[in-house]
Structure formats: structure tokens, C-alpha cells
gemmi code that builds the backbone of each chain (N, CA, C; Angstrom):
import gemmi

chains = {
    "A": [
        ("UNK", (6.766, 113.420, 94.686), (6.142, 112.276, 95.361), (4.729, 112.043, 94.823)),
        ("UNK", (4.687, 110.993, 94.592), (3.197, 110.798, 94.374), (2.329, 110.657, 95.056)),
        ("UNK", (0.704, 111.156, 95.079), (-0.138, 111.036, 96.401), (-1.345, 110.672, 95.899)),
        ("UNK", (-1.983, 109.189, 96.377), (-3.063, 108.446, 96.039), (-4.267, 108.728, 97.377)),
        ("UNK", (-5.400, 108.591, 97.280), (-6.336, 108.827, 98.052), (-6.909, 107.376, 98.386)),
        ("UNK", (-6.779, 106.818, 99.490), (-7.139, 105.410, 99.710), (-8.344, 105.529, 101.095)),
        ("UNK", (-9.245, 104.943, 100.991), (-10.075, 104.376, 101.862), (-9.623, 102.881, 102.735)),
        ("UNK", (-10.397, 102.802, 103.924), (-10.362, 101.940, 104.819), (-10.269, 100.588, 104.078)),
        ("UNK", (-9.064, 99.677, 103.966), (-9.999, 98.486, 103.092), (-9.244, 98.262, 101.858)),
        ("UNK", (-9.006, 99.781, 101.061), (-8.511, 100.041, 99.824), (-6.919, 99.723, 99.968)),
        ("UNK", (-6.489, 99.103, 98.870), (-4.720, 98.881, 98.856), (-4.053, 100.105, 97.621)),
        ("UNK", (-2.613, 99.850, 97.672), (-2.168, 100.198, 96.613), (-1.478, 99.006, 96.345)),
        ("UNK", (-0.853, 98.673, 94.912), (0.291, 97.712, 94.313), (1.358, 97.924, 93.930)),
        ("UNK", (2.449, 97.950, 94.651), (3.791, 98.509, 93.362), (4.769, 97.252, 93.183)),
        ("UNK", (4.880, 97.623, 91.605), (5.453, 96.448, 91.363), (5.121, 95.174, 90.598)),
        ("UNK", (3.324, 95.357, 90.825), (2.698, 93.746, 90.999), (2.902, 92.922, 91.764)),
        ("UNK", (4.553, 93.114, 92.745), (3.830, 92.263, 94.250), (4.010, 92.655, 95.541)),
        ("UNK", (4.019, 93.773, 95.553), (3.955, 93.931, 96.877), (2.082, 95.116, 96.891)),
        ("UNK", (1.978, 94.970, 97.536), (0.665, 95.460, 97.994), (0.641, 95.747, 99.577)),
        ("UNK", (-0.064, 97.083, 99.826), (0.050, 97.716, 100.640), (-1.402, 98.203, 100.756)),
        ("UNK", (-2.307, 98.088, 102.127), (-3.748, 98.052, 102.632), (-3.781, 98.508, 103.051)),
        ("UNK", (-5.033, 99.376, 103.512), (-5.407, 100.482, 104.446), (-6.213, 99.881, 105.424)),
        ("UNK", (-5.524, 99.123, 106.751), (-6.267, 98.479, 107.571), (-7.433, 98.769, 108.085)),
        ("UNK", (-6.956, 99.939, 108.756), (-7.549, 100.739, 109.713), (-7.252, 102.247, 109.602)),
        ("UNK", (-7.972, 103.263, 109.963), (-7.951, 104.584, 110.305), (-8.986, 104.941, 112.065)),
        ("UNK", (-7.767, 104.740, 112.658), (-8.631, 105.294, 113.996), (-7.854, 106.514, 114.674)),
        ("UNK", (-7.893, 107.489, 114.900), (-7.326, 108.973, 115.785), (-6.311, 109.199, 115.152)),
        ("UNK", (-6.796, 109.471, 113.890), (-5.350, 110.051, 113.341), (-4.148, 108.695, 113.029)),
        ("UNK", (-4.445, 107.688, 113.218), (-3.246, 106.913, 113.058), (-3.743, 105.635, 111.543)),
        ("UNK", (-2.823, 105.287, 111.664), (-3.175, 104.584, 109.725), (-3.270, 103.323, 110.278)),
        ("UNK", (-3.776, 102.473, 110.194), (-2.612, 100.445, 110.479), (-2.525, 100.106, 109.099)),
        ("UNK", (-1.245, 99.876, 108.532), (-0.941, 99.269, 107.535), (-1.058, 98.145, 107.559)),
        ("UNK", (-1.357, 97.425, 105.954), (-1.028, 95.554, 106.056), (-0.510, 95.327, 104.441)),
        ("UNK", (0.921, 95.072, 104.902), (1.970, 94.690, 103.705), (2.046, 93.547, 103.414)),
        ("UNK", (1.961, 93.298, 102.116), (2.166, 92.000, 101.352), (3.840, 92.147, 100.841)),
        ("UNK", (4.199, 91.500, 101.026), (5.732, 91.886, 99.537), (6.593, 90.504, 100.168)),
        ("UNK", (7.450, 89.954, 98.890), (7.922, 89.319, 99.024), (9.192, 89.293, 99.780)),
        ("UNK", (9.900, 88.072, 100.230), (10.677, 87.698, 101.622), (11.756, 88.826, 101.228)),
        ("UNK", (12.600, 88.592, 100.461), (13.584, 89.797, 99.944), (13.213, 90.906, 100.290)),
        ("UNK", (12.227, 91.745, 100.599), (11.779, 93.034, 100.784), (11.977, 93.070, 102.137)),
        ("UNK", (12.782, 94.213, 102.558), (12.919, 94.532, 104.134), (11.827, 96.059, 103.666)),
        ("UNK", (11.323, 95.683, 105.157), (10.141, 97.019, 105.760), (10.508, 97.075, 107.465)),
        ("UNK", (10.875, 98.081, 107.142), (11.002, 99.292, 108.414), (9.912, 100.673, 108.563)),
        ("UNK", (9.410, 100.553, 109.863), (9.023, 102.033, 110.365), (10.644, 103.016, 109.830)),
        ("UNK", (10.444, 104.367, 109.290), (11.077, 105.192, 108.500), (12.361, 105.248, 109.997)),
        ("UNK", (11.724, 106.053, 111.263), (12.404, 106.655, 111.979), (13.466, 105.523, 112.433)),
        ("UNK", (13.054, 104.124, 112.769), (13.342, 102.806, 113.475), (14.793, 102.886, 112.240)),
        ("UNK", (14.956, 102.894, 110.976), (15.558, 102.593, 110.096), (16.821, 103.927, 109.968)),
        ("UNK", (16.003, 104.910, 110.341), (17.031, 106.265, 110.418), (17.854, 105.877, 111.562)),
        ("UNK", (17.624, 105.847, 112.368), (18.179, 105.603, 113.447), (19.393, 104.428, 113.746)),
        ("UNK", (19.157, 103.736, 112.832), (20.175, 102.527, 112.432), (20.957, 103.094, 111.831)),
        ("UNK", (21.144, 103.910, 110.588), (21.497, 104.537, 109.880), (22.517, 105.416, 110.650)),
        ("UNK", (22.244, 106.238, 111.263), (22.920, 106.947, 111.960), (23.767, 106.617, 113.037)),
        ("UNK", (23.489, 105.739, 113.619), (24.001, 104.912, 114.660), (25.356, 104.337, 113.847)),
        ("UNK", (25.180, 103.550, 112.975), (26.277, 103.091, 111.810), (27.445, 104.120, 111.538)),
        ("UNK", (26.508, 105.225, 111.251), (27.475, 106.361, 111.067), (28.394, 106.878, 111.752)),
        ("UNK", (27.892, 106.643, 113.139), (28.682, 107.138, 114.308), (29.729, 106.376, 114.668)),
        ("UNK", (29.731, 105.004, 114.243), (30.371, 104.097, 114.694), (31.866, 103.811, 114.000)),
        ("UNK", (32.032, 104.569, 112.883), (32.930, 104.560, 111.912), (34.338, 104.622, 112.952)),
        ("UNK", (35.224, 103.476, 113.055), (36.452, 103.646, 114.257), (37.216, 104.923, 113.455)),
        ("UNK", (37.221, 105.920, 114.850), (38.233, 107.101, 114.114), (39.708, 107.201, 115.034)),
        ("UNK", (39.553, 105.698, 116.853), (41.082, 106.035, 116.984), (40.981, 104.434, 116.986)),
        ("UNK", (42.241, 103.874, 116.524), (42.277, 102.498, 117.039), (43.148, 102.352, 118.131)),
        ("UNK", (43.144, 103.844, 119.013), (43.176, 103.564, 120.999), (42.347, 103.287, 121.657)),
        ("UNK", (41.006, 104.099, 120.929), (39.992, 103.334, 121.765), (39.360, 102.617, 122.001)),
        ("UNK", (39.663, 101.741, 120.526), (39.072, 99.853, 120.474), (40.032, 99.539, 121.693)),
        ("UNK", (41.255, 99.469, 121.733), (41.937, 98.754, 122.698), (41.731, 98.881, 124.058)),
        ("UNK", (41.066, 100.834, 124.593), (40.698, 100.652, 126.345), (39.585, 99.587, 125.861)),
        ("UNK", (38.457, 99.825, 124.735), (37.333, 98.716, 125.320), (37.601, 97.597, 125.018)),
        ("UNK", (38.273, 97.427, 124.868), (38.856, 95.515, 124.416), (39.610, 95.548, 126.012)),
        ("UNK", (40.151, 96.224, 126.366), (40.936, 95.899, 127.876), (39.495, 96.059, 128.763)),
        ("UNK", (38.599, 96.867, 128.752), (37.700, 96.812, 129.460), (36.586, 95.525, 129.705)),
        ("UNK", (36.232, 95.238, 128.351), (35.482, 93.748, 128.545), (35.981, 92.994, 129.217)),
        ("UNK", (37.749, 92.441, 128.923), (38.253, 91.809, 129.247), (38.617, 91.950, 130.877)),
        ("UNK", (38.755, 92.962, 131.165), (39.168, 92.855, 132.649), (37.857, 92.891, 133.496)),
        ("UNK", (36.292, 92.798, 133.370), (35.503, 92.981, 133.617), (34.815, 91.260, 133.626)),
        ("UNK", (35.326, 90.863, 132.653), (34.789, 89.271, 132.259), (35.229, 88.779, 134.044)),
    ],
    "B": [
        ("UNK", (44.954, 89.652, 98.640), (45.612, 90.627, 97.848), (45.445, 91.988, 98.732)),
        ("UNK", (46.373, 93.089, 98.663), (46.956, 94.181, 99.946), (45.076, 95.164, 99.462)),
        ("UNK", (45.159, 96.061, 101.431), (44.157, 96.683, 101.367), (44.768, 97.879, 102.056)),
        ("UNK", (44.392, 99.302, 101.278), (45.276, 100.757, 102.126), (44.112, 101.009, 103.240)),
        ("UNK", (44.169, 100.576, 104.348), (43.239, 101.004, 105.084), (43.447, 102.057, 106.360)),
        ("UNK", (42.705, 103.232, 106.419), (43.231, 104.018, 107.166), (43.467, 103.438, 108.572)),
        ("UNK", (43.319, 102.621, 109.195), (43.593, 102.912, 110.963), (44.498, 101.813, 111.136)),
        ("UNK", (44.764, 100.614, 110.089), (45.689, 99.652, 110.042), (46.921, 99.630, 109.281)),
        ("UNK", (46.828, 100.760, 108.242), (47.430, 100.458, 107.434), (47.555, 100.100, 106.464)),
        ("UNK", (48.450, 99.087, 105.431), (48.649, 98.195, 104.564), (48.308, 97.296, 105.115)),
        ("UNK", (47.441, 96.585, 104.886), (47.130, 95.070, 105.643), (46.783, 94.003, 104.017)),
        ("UNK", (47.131, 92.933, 104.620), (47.295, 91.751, 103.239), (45.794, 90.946, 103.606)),
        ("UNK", (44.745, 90.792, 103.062), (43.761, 90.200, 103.247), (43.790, 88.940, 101.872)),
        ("UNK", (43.229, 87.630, 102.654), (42.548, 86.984, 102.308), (41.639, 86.466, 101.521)),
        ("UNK", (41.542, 86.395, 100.314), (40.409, 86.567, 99.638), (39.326, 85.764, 99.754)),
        ("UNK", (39.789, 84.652, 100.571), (38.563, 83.551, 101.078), (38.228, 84.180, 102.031)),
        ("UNK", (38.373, 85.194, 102.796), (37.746, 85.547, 104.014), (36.541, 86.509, 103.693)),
        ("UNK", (36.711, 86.892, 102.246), (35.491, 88.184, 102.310), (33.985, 87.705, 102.642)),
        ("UNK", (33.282, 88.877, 103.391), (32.223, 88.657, 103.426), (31.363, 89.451, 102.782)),
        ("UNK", (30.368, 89.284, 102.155), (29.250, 89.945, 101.037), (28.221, 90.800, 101.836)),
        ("UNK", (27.839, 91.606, 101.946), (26.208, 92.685, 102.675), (25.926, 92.471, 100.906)),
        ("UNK", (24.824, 91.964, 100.803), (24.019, 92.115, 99.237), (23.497, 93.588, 99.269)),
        ("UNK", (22.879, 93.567, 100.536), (22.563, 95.398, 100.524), (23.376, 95.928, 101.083)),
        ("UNK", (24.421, 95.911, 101.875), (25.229, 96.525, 102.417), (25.063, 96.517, 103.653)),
        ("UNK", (25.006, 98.202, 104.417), (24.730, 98.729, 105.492), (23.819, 99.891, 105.789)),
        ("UNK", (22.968, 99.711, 106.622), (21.983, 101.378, 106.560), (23.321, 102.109, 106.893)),
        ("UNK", (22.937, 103.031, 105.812), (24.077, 103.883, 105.532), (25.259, 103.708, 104.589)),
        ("UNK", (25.308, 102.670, 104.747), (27.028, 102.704, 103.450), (26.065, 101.293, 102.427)),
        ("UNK", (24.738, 101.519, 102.118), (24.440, 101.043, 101.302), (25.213, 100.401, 99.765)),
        ("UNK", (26.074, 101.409, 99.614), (27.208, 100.811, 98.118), (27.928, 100.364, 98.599)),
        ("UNK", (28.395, 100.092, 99.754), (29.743, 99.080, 100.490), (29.190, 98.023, 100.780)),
        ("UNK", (29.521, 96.611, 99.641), (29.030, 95.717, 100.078), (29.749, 94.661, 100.612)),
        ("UNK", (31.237, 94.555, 100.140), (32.701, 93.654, 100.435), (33.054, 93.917, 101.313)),
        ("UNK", (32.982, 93.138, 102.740), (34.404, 93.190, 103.926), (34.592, 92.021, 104.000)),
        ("UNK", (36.200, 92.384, 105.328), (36.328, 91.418, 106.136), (36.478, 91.676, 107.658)),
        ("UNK", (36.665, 90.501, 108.500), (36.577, 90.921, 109.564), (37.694, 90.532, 109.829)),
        ("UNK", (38.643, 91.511, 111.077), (39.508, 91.661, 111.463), (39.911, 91.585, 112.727)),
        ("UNK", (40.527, 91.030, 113.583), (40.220, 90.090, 114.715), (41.348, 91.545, 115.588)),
        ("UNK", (41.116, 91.617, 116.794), (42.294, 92.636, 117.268), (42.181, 92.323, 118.848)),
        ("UNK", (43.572, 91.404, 118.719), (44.023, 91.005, 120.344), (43.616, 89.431, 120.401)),
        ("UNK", (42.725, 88.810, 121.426), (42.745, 87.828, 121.536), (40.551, 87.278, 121.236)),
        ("UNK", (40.313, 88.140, 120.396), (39.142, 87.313, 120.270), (37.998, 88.924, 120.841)),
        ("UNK", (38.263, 89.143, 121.273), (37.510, 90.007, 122.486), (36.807, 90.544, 121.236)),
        ("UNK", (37.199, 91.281, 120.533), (37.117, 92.695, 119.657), (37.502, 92.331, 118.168)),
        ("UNK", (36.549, 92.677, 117.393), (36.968, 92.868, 115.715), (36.467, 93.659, 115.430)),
        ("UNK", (36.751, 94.211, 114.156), (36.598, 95.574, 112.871), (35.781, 94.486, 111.942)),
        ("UNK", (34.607, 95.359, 111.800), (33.973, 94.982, 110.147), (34.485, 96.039, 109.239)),
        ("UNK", (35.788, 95.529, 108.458), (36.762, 96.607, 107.589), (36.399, 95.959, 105.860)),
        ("UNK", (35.405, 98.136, 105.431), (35.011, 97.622, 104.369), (36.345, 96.986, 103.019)),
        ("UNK", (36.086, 96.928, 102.322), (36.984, 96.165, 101.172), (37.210, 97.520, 100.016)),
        ("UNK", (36.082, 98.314, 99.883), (35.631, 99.382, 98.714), (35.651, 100.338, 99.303)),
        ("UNK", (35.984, 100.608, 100.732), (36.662, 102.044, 100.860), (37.413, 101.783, 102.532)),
        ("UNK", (38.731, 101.781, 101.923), (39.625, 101.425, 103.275), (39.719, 102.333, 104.304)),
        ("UNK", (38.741, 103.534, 104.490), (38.721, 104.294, 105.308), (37.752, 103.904, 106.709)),
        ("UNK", (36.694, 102.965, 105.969), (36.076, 102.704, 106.469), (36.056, 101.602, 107.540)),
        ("UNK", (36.059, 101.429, 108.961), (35.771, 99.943, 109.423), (34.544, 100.097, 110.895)),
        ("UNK", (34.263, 99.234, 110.898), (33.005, 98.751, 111.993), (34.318, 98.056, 113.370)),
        ("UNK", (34.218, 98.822, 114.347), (34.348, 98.181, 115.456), (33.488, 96.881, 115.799)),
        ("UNK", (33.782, 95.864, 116.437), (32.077, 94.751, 116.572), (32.409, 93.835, 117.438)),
        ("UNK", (31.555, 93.586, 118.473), (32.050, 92.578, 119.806), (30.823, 91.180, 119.104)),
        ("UNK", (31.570, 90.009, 120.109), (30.522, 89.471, 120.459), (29.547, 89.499, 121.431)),
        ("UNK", (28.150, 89.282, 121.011), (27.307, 89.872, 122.182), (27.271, 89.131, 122.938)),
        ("UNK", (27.638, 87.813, 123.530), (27.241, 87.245, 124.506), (28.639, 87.286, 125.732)),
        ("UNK", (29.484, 88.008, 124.552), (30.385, 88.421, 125.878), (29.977, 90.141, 126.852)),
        ("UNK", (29.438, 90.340, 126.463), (29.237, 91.699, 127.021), (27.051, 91.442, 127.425)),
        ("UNK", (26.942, 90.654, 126.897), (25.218, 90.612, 127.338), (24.766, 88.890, 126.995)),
        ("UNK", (25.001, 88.241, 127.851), (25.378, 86.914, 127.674), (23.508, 86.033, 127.603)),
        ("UNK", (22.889, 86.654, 127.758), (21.512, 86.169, 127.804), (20.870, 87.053, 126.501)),
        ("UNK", (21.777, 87.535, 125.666), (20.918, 88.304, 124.377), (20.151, 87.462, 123.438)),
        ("UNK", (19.008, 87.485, 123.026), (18.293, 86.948, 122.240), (17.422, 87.441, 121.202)),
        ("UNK", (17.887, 88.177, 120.628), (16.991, 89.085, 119.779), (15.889, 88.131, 118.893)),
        ("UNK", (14.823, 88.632, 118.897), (13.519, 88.042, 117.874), (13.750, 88.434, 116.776)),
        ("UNK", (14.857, 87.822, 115.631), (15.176, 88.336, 114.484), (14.476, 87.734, 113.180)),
        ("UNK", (13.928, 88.513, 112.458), (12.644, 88.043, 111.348), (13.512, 86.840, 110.187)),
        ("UNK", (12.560, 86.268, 109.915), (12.873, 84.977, 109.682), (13.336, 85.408, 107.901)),
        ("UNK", (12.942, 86.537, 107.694), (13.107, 86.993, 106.166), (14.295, 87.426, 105.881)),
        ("UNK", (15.151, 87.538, 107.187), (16.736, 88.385, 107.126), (17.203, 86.429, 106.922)),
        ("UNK", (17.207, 85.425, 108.023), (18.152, 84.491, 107.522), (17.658, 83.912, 106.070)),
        ("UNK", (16.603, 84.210, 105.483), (15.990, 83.724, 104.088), (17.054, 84.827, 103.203)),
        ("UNK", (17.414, 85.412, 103.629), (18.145, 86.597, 102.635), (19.457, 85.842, 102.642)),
        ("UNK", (19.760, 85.068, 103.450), (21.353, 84.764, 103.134), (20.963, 83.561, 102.865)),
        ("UNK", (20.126, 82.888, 102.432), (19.584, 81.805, 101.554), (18.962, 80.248, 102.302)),
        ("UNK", (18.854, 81.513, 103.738), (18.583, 80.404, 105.608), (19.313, 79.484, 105.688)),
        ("UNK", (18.896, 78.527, 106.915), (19.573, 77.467, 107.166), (19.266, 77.653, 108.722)),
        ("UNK", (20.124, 76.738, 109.913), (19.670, 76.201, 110.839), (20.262, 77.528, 111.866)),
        ("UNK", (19.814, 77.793, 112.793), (20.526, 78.867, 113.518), (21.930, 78.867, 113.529)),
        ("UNK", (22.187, 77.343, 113.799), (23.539, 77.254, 114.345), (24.883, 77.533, 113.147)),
        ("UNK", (24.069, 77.881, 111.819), (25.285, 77.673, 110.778), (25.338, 79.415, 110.707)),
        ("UNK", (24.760, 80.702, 111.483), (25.141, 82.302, 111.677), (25.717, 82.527, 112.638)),
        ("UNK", (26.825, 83.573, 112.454), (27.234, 84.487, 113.443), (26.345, 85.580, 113.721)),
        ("UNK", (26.347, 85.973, 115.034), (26.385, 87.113, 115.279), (27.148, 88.634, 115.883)),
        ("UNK", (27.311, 89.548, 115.189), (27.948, 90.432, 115.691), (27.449, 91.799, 116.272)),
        ("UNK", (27.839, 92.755, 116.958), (26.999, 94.117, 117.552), (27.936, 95.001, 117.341)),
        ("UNK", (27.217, 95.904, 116.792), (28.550, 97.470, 116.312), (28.658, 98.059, 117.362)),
        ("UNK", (29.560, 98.542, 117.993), (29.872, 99.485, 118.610), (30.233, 100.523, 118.503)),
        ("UNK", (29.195, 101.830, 119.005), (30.615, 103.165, 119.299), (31.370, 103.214, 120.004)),
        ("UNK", (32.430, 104.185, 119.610), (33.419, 103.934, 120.997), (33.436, 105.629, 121.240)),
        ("UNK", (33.749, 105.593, 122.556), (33.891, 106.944, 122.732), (35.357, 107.247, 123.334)),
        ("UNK", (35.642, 108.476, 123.709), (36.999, 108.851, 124.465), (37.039, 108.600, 125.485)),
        ("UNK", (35.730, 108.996, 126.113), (35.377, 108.330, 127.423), (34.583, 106.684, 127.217)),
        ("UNK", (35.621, 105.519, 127.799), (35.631, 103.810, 127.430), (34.172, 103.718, 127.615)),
        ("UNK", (33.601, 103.988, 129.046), (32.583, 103.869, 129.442), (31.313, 104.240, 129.052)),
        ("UNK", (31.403, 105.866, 128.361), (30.176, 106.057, 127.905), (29.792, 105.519, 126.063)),
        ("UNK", (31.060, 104.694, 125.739), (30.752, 104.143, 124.510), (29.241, 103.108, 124.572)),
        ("UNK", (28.479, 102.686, 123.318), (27.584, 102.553, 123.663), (27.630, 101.227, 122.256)),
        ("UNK", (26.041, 100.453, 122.007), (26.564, 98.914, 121.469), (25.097, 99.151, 120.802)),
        ("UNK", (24.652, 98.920, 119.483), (23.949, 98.249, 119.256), (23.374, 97.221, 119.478)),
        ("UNK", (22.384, 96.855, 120.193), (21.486, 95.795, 120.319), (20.468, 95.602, 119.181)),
        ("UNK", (19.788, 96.725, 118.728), (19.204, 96.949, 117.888), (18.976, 95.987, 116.776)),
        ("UNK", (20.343, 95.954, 116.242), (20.518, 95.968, 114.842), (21.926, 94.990, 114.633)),
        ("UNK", (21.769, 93.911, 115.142), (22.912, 93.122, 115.320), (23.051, 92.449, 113.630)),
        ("UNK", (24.668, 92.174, 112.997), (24.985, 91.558, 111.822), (24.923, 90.165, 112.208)),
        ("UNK", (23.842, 89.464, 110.894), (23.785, 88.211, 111.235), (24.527, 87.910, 110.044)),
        ("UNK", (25.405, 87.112, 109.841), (26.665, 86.603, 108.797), (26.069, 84.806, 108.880)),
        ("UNK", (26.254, 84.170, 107.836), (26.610, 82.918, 107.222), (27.519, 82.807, 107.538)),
        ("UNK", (28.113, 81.672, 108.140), (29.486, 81.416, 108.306), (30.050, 80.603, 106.916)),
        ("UNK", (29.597, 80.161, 106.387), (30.140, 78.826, 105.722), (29.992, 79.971, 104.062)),
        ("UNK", (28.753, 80.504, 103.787), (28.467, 81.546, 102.709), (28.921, 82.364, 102.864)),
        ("UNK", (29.304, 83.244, 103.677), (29.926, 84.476, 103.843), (29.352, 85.379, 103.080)),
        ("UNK", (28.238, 85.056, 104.086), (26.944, 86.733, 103.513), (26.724, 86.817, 104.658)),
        ("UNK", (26.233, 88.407, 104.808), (26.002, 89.041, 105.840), (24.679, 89.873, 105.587)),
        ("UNK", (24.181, 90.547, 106.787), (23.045, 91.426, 106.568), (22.933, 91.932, 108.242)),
        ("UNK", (22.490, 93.044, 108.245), (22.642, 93.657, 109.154), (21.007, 93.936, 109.541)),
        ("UNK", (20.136, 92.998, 110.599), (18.813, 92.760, 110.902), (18.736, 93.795, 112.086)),
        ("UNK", (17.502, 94.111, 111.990), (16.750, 94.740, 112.864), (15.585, 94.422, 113.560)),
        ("UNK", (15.809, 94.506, 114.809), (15.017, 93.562, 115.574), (13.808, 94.334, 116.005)),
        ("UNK", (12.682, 93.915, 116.012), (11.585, 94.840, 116.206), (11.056, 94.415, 118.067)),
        ("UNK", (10.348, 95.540, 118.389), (10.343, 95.207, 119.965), (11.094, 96.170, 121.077)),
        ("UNK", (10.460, 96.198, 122.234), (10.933, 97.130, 122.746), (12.044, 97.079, 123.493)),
        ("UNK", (12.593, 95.620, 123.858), (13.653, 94.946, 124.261), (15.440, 95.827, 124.312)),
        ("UNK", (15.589, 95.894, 122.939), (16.739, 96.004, 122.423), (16.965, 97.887, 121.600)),
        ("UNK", (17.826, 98.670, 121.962), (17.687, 99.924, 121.522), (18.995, 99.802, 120.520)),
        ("UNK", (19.355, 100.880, 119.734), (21.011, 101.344, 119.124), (21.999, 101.566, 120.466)),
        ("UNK", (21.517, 102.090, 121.229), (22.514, 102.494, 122.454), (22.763, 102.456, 123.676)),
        ("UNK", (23.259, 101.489, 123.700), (23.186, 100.565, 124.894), (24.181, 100.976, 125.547)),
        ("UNK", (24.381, 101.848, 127.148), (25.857, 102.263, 127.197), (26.531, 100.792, 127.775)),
        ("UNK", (27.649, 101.009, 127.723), (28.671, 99.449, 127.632), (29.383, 99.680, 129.415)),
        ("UNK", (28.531, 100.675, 130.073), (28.690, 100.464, 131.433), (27.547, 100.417, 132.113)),
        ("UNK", (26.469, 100.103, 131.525), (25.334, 99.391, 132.154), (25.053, 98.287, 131.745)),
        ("UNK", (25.437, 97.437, 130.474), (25.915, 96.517, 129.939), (26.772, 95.414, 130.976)),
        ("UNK", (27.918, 96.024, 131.173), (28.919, 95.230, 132.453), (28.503, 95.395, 133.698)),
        ("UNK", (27.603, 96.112, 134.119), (27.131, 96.072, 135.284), (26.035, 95.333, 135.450)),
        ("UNK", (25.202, 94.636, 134.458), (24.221, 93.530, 134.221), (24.828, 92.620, 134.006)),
        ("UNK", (25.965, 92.696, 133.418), (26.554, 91.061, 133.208), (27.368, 90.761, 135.093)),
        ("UNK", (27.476, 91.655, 135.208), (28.213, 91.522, 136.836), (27.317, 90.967, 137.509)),
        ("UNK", (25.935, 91.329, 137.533), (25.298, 90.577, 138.529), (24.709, 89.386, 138.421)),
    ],
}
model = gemmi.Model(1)
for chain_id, residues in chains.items():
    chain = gemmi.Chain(chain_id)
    for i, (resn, *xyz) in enumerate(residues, 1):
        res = gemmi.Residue()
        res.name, res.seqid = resn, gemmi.SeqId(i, " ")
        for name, pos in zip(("N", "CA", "C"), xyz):
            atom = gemmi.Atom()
            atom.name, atom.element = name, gemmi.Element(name[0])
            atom.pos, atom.b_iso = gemmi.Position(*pos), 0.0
            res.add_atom(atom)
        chain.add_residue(res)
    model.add_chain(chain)
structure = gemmi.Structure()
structure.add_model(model)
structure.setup_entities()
């Protein structure tokens, strides 16, 4: 991994367009401010794991139990 | 042209029906080809990948199970499927399912917003404290009950 030393203020560039600022530093916490173009998805790391995994879980392993919850919506509607 | 898919079978798909993830899915990032697969009367479909038939996405519609959902979804996800007016996306919500019906649980999170007419998809994430991954689907029907 690479590790740059940035001040309050100071950015990095990767790419040439996306750019990444060092808003703020207050108690230990960073505030970022991202530039990058519309195509670029940005996620907090954990927010994105968590999707990730969630996906994973979701993989249908009986197709009995799509059908109780397909009878369940339905008899609930 | 035929697809070996584990929980259906041999099933004969459509080739106008596929839908594109350019990035895929968090998580099955190299699966970018499905289709969706309708099971019963509307209620319930499979997002069943195309590039590995083992694979499929259970997926409701959300306004049948959370009929006031509105997620604040970034304007850079419908620019990814090349935008357009709200009304020309679907939306869909993954579900787990569990053994026990009730404690299965729904993405709110991270609902697939699809092109209908392009048949691209992308799977957005909604920022905010509103909406979690796991929503159980019996506190779900017990909000839509009242």
C-alpha cells in the first residue's frame, strides 16, 4: 500500500481526475472532499462490505422458501 | 438460447430479456449478464445470473412489502445507465430468505435500479440512516398492516 503524508487543505490525484482533499482533521477523525467523475462510485469501506455480504447471503439455496415468502406477502397483502 | 441453472433447472431464456450490471454486483463483481425470472403471479422474482447458473437473486417489489419506500438514490447511479426520467427504472430489493419465512430479511439498503427499455442495471446504495441491508420481512408486514 502506498502511504502519503497530507496536511489540512492538501489533496492527493489519482488518475488526473479524481482528487481527494484533506478537509478537515478534528479528534482523530479525517473529513474527506472527493472530486471524481460521475462513473466513479464512492462508498464508506464498511457501508460497501456490508452490501457485499448481504448479496452473499442472499444466494437462493431452496426454491421452497421463495414460495412460503411469496405465499406470505401474498396472504398478508 | 437454454441456461443449466441450479434451482430451476434447464430453463430456455430469451435473449431480448437480458439485463447488463456494467459492474455487476458487490460481490459477484465478474457476473455481469442476467435475467429476471418471474415465480407465481408477480409477487416474487430471481435475479438469475447468465455466467454462472448456480447463481440467482431472490427480489420483491418494494412497494409491495413497504409501499411508502423512497430511497434518496444518487443521481450518478441513474447517469450510469445513461439517466433518463424516473419513470423509465425499475426497482427491485434482494432478499434473504430464511427457513424460518419470517425471520428472512430485505434489503432496503441497496435496492437494483434497472432501465427498463436499456436493460442495464446497477445495484445503488442509498446513503442515510433511513434504510439498512436487513430489514426483517415481519416487521416489514407489520408496518404495511397498519
Amino acid at each position: 500500500m502506498l502511504a502519503l503524508t497530507r496536511k489540512k487543505d492538501e489533496a492527493i490525484v489519482i488518475n488526473g481526475n479524481i482528487k481527494i482533499q484533506i478537509l478537515d482533521i478534528i479528534d482523530g477523525k479525517v473529513k474527506l472532499g472527493i472530486e471524481a467523475p460521475k462513473e466513479v462510485t464512492i462508498h464508506r469501506e464498511e457501508v460497501y462490505l456490508e452490501i457485499k455480504d448481504s448479496n452473499k447471503g442472499s444466494i437462493i439455496s431452496k426454491k421452497e422458501m421463495a414460495e412460503q415468502f411469496a405465499a406470505l406477502i401474498r396472504k398478508e397483502k | 438460447m437454454k441456461l443449466e441453472t441450479r434451482q430451476f433447472g434447464e430453463i430456455e431464456v430469451d435473449e431480448t430479456t437480458l439485463i447488463t450490471f456494467p459492474e455487476g454486483i458487490p460481490g459477484f463483481e465478474d457476473l455481469k449478464q442476467y435475467t429476471i425470472l418471474e415465480e407465481g403471479d408477480g409477487v416474487f422474482y430471481y435475479l438469475q445470473s447468465i455466467e454462472e447458473g448456480s447463481i440467482a437473486f431472490p427480489i420483491i417489489n418494494p412497494y409491495l412489502i413497504k409501499p411508502d419506500y423512497a430511497p434518496s438514490i444518487s443521481e450518478h447511479y441513474f447517469q450510469k445507465l445513461g439517466g433518463g426520467e424516473s419513470s423509465e427504472f425499475t426497482l427491485f430489493l434482494v432478499t434473504t430468505l430464511r427457513e424460518d419465512v419470517m425471520a428472512s430479511t430485505i434489503n432496503l439498503q441497496a435496492p437494483l435500479l434497472i432501465h427498463t427499455e436499456r436493460k442495464r442495471g446497477v445495484q445503488a446504495i442509498v446513503e442515510g440512516e433511513m434504510y439498512h441491508s436487513k430489514h426483517k420481512v415481519v416487521d416489514l408486514l407489520q408496518e404495511r398492516g397498519k
